[in-house]
C-alpha positions as CSV (number, residue, x, y, z in Angstrom):
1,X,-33.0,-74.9,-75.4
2,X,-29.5,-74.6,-75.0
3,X,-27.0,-76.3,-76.3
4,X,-24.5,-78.5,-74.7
5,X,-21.4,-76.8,-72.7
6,X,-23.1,-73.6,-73.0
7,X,-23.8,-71.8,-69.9
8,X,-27.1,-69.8,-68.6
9,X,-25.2,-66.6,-68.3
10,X,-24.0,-66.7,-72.0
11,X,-27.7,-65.1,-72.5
12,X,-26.7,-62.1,-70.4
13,X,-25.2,-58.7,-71.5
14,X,-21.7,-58.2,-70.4
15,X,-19.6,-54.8,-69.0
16,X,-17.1,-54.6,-72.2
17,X,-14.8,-52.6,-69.9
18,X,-14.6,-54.7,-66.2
19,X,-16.3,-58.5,-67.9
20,X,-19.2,-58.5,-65.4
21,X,-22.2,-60.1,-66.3
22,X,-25.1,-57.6,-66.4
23,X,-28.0,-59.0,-64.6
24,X,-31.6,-57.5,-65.0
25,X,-32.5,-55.8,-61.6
26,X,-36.0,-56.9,-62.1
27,X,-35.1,-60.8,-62.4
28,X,-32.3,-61.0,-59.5
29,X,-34.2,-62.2,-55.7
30,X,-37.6,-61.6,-57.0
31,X,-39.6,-64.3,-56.4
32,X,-42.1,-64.8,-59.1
33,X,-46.1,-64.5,-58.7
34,X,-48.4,-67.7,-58.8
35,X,-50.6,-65.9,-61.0
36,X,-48.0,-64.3,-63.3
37,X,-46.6,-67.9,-63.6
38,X,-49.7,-69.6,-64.0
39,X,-51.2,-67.1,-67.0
40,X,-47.4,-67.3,-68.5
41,X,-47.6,-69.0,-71.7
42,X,-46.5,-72.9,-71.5
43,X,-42.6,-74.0,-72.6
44,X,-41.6,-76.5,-74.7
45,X,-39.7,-79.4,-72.9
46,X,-37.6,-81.0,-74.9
47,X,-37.6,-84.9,-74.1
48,X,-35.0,-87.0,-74.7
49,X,-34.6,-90.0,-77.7
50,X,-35.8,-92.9,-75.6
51,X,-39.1,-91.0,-74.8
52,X,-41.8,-89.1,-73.8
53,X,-42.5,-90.2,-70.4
54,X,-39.6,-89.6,-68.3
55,X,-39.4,-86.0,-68.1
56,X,-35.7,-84.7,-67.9
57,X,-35.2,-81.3,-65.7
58,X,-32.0,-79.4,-67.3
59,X,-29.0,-78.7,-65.2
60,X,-28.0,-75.9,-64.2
61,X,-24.5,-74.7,-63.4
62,X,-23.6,-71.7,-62.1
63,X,-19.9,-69.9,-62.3
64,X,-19.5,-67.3,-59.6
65,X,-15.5,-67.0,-60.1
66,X,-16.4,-63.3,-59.2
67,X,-16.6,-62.0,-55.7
68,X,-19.7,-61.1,-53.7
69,X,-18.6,-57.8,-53.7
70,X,-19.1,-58.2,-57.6
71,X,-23.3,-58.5,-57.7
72,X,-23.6,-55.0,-56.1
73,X,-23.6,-53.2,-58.8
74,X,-21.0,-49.7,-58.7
75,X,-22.1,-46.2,-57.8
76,X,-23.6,-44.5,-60.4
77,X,-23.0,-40.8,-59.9
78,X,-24.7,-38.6,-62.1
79,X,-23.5,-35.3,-62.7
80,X,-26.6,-34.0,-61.6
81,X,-26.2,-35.7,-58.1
82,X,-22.4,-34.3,-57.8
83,X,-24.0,-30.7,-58.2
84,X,-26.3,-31.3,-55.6
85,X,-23.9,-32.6,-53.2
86,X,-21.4,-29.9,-53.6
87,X,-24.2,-27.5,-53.0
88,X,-25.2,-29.2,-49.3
89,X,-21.4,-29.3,-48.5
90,X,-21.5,-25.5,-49.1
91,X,-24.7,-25.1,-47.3
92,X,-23.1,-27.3,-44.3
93,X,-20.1,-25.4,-43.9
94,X,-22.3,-22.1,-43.6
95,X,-24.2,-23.6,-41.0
96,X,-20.8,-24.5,-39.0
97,X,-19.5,-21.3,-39.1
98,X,-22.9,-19.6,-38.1
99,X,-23.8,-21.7,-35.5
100,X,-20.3,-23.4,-33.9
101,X,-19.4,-26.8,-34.7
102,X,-21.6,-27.7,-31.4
103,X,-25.1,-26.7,-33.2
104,X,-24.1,-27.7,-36.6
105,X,-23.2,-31.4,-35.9
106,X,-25.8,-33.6,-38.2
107,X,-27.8,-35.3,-35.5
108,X,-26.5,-39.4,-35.9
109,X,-28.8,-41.8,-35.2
110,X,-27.8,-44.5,-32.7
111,X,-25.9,-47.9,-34.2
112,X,-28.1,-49.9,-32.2
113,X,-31.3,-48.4,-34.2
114,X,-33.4,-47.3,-31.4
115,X,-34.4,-43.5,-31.4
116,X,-33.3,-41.1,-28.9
117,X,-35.1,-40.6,-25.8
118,X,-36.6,-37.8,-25.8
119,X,-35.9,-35.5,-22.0
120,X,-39.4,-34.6,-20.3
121,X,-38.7,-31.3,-19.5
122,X,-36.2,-28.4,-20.1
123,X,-34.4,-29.2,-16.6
124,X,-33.7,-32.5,-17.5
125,X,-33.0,-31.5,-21.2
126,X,-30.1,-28.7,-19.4
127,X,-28.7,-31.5,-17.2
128,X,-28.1,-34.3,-20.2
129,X,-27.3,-31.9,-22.7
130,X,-24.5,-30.7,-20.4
131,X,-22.4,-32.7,-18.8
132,X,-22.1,-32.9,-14.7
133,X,-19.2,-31.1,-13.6
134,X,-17.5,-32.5,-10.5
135,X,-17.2,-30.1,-7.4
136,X,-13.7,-28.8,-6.5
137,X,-12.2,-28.3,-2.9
138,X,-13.5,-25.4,-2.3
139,X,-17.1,-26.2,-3.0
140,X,-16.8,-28.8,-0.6
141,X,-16.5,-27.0,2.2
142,X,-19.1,-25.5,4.0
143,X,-20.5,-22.1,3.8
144,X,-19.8,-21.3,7.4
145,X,-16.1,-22.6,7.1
146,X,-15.7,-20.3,4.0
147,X,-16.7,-17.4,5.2
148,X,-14.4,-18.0,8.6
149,X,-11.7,-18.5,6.0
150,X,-12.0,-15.5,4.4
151,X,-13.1,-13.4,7.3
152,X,-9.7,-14.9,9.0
153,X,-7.5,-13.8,5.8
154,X,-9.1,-10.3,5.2
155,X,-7.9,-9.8,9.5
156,X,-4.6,-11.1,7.9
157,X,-4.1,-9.0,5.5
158,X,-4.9,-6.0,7.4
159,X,-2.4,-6.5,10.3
160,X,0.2,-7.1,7.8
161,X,-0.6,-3.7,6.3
162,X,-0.4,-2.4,9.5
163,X,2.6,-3.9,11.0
164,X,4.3,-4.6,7.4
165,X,4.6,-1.1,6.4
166,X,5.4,2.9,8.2
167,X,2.1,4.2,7.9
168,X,-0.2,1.4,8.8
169,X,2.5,1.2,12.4
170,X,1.9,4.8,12.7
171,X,-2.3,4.4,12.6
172,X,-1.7,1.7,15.7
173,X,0.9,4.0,17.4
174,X,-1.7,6.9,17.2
175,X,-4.8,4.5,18.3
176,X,-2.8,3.6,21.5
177,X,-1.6,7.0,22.3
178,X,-5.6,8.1,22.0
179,X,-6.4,4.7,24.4
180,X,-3.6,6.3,27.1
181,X,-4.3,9.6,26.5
182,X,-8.6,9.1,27.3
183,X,-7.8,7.2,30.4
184,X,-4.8,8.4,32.2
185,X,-5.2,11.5,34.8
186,X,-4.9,14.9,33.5
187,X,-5.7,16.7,37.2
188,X,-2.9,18.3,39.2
189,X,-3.2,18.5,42.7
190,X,-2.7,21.5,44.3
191,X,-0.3,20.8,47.6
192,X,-0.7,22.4,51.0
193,X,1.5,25.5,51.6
194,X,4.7,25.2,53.6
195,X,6.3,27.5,55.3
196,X,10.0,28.7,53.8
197,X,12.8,27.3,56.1
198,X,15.5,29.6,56.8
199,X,19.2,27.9,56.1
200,X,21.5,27.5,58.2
201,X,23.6,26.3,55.9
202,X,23.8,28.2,52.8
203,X,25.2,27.3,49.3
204,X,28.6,28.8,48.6
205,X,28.2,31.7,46.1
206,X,30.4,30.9,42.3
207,X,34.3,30.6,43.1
208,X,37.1,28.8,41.0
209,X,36.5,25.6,42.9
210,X,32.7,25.9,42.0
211,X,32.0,28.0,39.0
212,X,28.4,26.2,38.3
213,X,26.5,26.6,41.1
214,X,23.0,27.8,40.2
215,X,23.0,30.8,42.3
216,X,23.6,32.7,45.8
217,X,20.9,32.3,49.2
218,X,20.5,35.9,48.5
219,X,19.7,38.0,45.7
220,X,17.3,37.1,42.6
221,X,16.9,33.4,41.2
222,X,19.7,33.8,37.6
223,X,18.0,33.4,34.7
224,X,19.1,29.7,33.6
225,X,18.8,27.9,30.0
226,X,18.1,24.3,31.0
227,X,19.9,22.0,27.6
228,X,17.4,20.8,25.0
229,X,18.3,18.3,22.2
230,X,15.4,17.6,19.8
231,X,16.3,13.7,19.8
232,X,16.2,13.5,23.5
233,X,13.0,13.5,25.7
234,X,12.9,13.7,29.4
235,X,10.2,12.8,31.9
236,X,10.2,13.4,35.8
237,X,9.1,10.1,37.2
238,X,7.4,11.5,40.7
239,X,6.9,9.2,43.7
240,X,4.2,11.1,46.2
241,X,4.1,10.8,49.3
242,X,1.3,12.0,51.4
243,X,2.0,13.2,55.1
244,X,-1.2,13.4,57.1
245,X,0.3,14.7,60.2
246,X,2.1,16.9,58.2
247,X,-1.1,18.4,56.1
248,X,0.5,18.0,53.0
249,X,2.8,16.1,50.5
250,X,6.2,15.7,49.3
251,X,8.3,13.9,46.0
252,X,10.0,11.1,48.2
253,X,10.9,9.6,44.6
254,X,12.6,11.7,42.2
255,X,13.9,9.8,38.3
256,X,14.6,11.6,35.2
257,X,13.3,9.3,32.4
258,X,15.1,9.7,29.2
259,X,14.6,8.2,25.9
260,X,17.3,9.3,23.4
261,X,16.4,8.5,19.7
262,X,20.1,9.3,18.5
263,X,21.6,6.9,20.7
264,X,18.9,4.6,20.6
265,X,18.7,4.4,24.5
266,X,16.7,4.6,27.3
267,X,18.0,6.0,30.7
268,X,16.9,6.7,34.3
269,X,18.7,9.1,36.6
270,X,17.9,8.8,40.4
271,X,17.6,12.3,41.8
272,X,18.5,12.2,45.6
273,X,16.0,13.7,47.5
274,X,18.2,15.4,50.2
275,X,20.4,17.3,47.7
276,X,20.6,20.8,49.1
277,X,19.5,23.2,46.2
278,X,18.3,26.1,45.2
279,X,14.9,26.4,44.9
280,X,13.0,29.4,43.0
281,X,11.5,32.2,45.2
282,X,12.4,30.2,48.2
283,X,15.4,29.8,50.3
284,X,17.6,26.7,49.9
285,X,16.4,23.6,50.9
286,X,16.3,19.8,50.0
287,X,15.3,19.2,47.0
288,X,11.9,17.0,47.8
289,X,10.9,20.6,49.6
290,X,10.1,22.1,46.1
291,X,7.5,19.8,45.8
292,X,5.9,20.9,48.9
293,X,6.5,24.3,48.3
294,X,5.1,24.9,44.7
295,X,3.9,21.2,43.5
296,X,5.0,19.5,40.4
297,X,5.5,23.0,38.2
298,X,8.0,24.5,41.0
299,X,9.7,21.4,41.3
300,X,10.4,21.0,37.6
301,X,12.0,24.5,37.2
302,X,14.0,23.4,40.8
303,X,15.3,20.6,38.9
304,X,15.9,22.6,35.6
305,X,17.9,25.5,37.4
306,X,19.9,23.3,39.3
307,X,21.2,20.6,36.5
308,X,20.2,22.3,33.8
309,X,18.6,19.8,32.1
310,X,15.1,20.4,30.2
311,X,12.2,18.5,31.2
312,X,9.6,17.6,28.6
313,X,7.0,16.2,31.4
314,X,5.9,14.6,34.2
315,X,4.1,11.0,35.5
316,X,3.3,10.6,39.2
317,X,2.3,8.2,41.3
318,X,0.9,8.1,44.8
319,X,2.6,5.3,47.5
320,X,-1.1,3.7,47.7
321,X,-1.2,3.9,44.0
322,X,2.1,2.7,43.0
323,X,1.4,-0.4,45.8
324,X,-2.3,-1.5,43.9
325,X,-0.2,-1.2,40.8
326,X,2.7,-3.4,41.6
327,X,-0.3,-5.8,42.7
328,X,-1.4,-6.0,39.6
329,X,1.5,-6.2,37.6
330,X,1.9,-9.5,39.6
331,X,4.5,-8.4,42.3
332,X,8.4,-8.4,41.8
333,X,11.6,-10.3,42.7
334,X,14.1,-9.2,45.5
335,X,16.6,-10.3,46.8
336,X,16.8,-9.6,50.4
337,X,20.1,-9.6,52.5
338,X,19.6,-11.3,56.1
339,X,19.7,-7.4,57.7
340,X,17.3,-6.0,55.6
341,X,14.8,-8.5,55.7
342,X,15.0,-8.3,59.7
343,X,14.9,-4.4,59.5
344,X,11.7,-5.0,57.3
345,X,10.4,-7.8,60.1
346,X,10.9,-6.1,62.7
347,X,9.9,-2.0,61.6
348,X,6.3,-0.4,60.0
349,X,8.0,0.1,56.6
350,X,6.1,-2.5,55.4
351,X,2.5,-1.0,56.8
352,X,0.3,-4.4,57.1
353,X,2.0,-6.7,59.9
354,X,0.6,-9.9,57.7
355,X,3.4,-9.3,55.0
356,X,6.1,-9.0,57.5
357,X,7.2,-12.3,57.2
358,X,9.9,-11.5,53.9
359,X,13.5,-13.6,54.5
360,X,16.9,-13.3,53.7
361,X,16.9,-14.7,49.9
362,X,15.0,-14.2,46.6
363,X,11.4,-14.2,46.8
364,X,8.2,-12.5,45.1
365,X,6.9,-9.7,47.3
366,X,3.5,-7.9,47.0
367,X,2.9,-4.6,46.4
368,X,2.8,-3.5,49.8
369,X,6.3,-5.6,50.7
370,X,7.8,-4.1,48.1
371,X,6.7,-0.1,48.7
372,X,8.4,-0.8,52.1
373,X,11.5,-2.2,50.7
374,X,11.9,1.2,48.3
375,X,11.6,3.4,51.4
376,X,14.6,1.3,53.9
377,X,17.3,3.8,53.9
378,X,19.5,2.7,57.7
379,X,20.3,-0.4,56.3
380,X,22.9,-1.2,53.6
381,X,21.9,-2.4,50.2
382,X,23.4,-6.1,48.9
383,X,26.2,-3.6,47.4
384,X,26.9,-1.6,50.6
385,X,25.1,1.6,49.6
386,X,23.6,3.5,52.7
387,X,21.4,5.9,53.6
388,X,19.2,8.1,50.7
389,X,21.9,6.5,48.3
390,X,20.5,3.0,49.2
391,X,17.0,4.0,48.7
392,X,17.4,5.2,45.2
393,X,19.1,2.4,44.4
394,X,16.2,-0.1,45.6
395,X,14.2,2.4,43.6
396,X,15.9,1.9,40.6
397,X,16.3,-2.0,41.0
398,X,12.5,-2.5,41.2
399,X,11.5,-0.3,38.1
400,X,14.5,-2.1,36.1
401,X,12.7,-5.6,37.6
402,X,9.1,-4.4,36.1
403,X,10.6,-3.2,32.8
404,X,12.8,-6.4,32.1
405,X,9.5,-7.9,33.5
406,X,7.2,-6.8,31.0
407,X,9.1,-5.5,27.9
408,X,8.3,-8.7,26.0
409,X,4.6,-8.7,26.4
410,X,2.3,-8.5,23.8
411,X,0.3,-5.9,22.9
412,X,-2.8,-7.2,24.8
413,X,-1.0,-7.7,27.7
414,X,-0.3,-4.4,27.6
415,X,-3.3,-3.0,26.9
416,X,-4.8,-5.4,30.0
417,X,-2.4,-3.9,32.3
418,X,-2.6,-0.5,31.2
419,X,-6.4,-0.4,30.9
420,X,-6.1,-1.3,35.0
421,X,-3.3,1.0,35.6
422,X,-3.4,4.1,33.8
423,X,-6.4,5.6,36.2
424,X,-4.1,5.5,39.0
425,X,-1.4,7.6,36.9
426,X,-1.6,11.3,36.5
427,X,0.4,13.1,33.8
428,X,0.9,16.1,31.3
429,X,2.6,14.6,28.7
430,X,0.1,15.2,25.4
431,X,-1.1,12.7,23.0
432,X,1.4,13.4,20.0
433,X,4.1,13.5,22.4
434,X,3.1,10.1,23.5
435,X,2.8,8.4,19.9
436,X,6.0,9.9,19.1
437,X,8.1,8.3,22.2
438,X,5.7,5.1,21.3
439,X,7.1,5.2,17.6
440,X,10.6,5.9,19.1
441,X,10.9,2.9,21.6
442,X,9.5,0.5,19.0
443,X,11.0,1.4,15.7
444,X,14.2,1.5,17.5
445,X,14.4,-1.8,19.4
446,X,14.9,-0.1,23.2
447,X,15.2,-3.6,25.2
448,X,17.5,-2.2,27.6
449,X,17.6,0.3,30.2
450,X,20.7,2.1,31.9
451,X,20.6,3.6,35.3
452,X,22.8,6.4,36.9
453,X,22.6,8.6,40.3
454,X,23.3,11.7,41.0
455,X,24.9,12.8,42.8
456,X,27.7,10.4,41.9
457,X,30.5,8.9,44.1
458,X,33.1,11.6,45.3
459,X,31.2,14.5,44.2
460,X,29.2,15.6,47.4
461,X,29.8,15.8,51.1
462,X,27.3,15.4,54.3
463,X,26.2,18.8,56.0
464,X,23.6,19.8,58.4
465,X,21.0,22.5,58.1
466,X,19.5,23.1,61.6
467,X,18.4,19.3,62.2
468,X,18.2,17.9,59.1
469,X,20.9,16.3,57.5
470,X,21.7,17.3,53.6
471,X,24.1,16.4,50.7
472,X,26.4,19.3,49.3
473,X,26.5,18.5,45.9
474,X,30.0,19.5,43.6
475,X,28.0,20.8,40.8
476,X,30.3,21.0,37.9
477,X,31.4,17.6,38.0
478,X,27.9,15.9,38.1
479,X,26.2,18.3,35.4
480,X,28.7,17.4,33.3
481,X,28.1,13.3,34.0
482,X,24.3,13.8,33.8
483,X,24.3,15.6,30.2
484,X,26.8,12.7,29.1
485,X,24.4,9.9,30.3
486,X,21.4,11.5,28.8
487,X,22.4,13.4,25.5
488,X,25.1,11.7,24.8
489,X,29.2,12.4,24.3
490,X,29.9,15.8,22.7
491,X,31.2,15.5,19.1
């Protein structure tokens, strides 16, 4: 029994260090056993002075002035345990460093307490364990529109290799010399023989007043050294014109084409057909005779001996050809004067009467139109020009027309027009010579195109050689005006 003012805990142990009351752990929220209490030995009740038959329960009071932190009872760490636990930290970090800190993680288990669901199969395992990534842009877009893309870059990339540097131009100069080159003519005609025409009016032989004339009627054809310059390469441009009644053919058009890499330039010289020259194992005769005489070999060296000017090679063109040509190239501009287009009305240089209907003004004439207008020479040009002069210089107005025409085209323009065009053109310039002048032209810009005749004003005078009229050319004077305009000034 205790005694008064004593309290329940008094019979407990005590921690001498923190106070705390040291409860058994077998008598703290163990509820007792009916049979343990019922075979426990009986207590004494002690009864109070007025007697034994009310029976007095003791009360009990209980001081928790400690926390409820306070009844869980502090850690006990053996030194044992701290062994083992520095021995698992060691084995962990082992683990981490074998493994990556992904496989090492301790597995936690879920707050909530339920276990982990378990996946089904390795697919599903894969797709939780990692997680979804989300598609980018490209992804997205379809296969076909990928491989467009790319297919579309790769082209790209190659054209700017090409076009972007000196070796891929030169590949494309050399593919589009071997495109003209397979499909241009190669075969020379041979021409119907003439025969040689005795002058009646001969060349003067060399005097003070003429020292460069080619050579005497009589005698042996001088041995002549036509100029060359490396950076200078000229073509005959040959207009043919076939004669039926006369059997044969003759150069009605006569241009040196020049392309000078020095100056950066391109020219065109208008040869006049009726020049009286000399003409290589022939007597002298108008210079569109060679042609008939010897074809396109004896008219080069004609040319060569008398203006003493190399030529690299030749193009030529028949009248029906160069007419289907201007056809396709989509006809050209003139400008008529009211007496030409009358002359044109009212004669067969334009051969189908359906296209003689052209008027005084600008309008675009068809091929056949425009042949007719190159070959009016007794009627004056808008400039006044006459005769054989007024021809060239229709000549040269309607090739400066189609250059300006077409010298912005793209390259499958081009390549359209010349695919149509080059048949109809015969020609002996090679194939390196042609990717060379295509290199030349390009890399150097040549947008523009000058144009000179020869002979030039005041340096000829009118004759007459049995019926024909010719032109008695002052040589010196025009050589020297011709090598300026193509090579160049002198240094």
């Amino acid at each position: 029994m205790k005694e008064e003012g004593q309290s329940i805990f008094d019979e407990f142990e005590t921690d001498e260090e923190t106070g705390e009351v040291m409860i058994p752990r077998a008598t703290v929220g163990v509820a007792p056993d009916l049979d343990e209490v019922s075979s426990a030995p009986a207590v004494e009740e002690e009864t109070s002075e007025k007697g034994a038959a009310e029976e007095e329960l003791p009360v009990l009071q209980f001081d928790f002035s400690f926390g409820e932190e306070e009844f869980a009872a502090p850690a006990q760490t053996s030194e044992e345990d701290m062994v083992l636990q520095g021995i698992d930290e060691a084995l962990a970090a082992q683990m981490a460093a074998s493994l990556g800190p992904e496989e090492a993680a301790p597995v936690q288990e879920p707050r909530n307490g339920k276990k982990k669901k378990e996946p089904k199969n390795k697919k599903e395992a894969n797709s939780k364990s990692e997680p979804k990534k989300k598609k980018n842009l490209w992804t997205r877009i379809p296969l076909w529109c990928r491989i467009t893309l790319i297919s579309v870059c790769s082209l790209c990339l190659v054209c700017g290799l090409l076009l972007g540097t000196e070796p891929g131009r030169n590949v494309i100069y050399g593919l589009i010399a071997e495109y003209i080159d397979r499909n241009i003519g190669r075969e020379e005609i041979t021409p119907y023989p003439q025969p040689t025409l005795t002058p009646e009016f001969p060349r003067p032989t060399d005097s003070a007043e003429n020292p460069l004339t080619p050579g005497a009627t009589e005698g042996p054809t001088p041995t002549i050294q036509p100029r060359q310059e490396d950076y200078c390469y000229n073509i005959l441009l040959i207009g043919e014109e076939a004669l039926e009644y006369f059997g044969g053919s003759r150069s009605d058009t006569m241009i040196i084409f020049s392309i000078n890499s020095k100056e950066k330039k391109m020219h065109m010289t208008s040869l006049m057909r009726d020049m009286y020259v000399q003409i290589p194992g022939y007597a002298d005769n108008k210079l569109n005779a060679a042609y008939s005489f010897g074809g396109t070999k004896l008219l080069i060296e004609t040319i060569e001996l008398n203006f003493r000017v190399k030529i690299d090679g030749y193009v030529k063109v028949g009248f029906d050809d160069f007419e289907w040509i201007i056809d396709r190239l989509g006809g050209v501009e003139i400008t008529l004067t009211a007496e030409e287009a009358e002359y044109l009305r009212t004669t067969r240089y334009i051969t189908n009467p359906a296209y003689r209907n052209v008027v005084a003004g600008t309008q675009l004439m068809n091929g056949n139109q425009v042949l007719g207008y190159c070959r009016v020479r007794y009627v004056p040009t808008a400039n006044g020009t006459h005769s054989d002069f007024g021809r060239t210089e229709r000549q040269r107005l309607v090739l400066s027309k189609l250059f300006d025409k077409y010298k912005d085209s793209n390259i499958f323009t081009l390549l359209s027009i010349m695919n149509d065009c080059l048949p109809m053109v015969r020609t002996d310039v090679s194939k390196a010579d042609m990717q060379d002048l295509l290199k030349t032209v390009v890399e150097n810009r040549m947008l523009s195109l000058d144009t000179l005749r020869i002979p030039i004003a005041g340096t000829f005078e009118d004759a007459r050689v049995g019926n024909s009229e010719v032109i008695q050319v002052k040589w010196p004077k025009n050589i020297e005006v011709l090598h300026e305009f193509i090579f160049g000034p002198e240094e």
